[in-house]
C-alpha positions in Angstrom: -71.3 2.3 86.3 -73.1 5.7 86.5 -71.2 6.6 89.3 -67.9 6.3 87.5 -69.5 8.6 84.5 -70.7 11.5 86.8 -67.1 10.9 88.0 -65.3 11.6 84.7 -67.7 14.6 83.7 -67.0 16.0 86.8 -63.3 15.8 86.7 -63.5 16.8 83.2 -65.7 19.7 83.6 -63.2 20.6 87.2 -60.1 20.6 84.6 -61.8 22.6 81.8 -62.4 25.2 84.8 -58.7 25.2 85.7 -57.5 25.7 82.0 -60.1 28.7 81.6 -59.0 30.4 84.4 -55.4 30.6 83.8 -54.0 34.3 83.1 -51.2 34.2 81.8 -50.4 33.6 78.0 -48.4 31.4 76.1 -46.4 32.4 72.7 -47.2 30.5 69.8 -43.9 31.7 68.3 -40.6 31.9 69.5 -39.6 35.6 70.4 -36.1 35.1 68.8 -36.1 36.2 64.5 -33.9 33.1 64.2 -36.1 30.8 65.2 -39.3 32.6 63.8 -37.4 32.3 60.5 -36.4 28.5 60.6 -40.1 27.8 61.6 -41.4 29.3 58.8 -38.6 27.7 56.3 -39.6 24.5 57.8 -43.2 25.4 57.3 -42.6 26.3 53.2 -40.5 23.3 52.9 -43.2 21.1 53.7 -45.7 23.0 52.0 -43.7 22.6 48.7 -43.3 19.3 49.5 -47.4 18.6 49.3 -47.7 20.5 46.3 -44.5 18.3 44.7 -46.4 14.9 45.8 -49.8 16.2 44.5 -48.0 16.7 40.7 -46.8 13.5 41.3 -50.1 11.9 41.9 -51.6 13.8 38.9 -48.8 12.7 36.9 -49.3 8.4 37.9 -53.0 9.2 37.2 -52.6 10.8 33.7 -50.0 7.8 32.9 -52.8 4.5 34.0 -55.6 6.4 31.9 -53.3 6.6 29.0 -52.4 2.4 29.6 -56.0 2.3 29.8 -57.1 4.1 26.5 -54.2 2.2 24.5 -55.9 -1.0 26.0 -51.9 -2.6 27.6 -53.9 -3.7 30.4 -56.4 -5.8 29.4 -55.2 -9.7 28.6 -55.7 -10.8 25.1 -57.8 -14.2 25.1 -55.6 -16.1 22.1 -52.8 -15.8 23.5 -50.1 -18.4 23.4 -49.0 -19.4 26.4 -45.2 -21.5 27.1 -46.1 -24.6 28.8 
């Protein structure tokens, strides 16, 4: 069982060596303005789209305390029931 850790640390730590010697670099960004600019349409798009879910939240919340203050959620104990 020990043998099979010092194994995987081992391996681990050879990789990690491998990845920190590399030279050369990779671009985050495509080079190409096209593609730069539907990245960061895609990217405001979605942020929009968090903000527009988080009023919605807000908005639900804001709408159960109101049911809550006018008291439409509690049950009434005389209540007649159809049998």
């Amino acid at each position: 069982m020990i043998r099979k850790i010092l194994f995987a640390c081992a391996f681990i730590l050879i990789n990690a060596a491998t990845l920190w010697a590399q030279q050369e670099t990779i671009e985050v960004f495509p080079s190409a303005p096209y593609d730069r600019h539907i990245i960061f349409q895609s990217l405001a798009l979605f942020w929009v789209a968090i903000i527009g879910l988080i009023i919605i939240i807000r908005m639900k919340l804001k709408e159960i305390e109101r049911i809550q203050k006018m008291g439409i959620d509690r049950e009434e104990k005389n209540i007649p029931l159809l049998d």
